[in-house]
C-alpha distance (Angstrom), angle and dihedral (degrees) to the residues before:
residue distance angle dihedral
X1 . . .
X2 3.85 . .
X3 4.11 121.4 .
X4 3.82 94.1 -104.0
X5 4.12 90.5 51.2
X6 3.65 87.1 57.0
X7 3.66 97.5 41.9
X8 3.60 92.3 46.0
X9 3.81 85.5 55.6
X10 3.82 90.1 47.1
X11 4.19 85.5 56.1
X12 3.64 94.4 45.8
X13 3.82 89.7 56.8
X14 3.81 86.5 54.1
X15 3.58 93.6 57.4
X16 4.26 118.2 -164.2
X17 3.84 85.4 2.2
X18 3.77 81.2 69.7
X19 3.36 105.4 68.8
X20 4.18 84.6 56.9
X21 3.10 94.5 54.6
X22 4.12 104.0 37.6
X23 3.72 78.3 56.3
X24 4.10 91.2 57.4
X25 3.69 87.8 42.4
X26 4.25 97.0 56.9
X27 4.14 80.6 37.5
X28 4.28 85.1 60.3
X29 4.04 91.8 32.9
X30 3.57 85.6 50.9
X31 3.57 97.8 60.4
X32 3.96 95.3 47.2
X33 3.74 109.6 87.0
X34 3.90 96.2 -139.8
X35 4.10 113.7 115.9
X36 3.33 107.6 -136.7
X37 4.08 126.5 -178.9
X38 4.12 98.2 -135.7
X39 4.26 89.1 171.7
């Protein structure tokens, strides 16, 4: 299981708060230059 499968999971748990913070997460991911394949 990769980092973003269980973080995913974590955010599903969290129900609508989870869209907030998925959006927060992509906003830090963003930033990072590392190309990762999340499909």
């Amino acid at each position: 299981m990769s980092i973003f499968a269980s973080v995913e999971r974590e955010l599903s748990d969290l129900g609508n708060e989870s869209d907030i913070l998925k959006i927060k997460l992509l906003t830090i991911f963003n930033r990072i230059p590392i190309k990762v394949n999340l499909l």
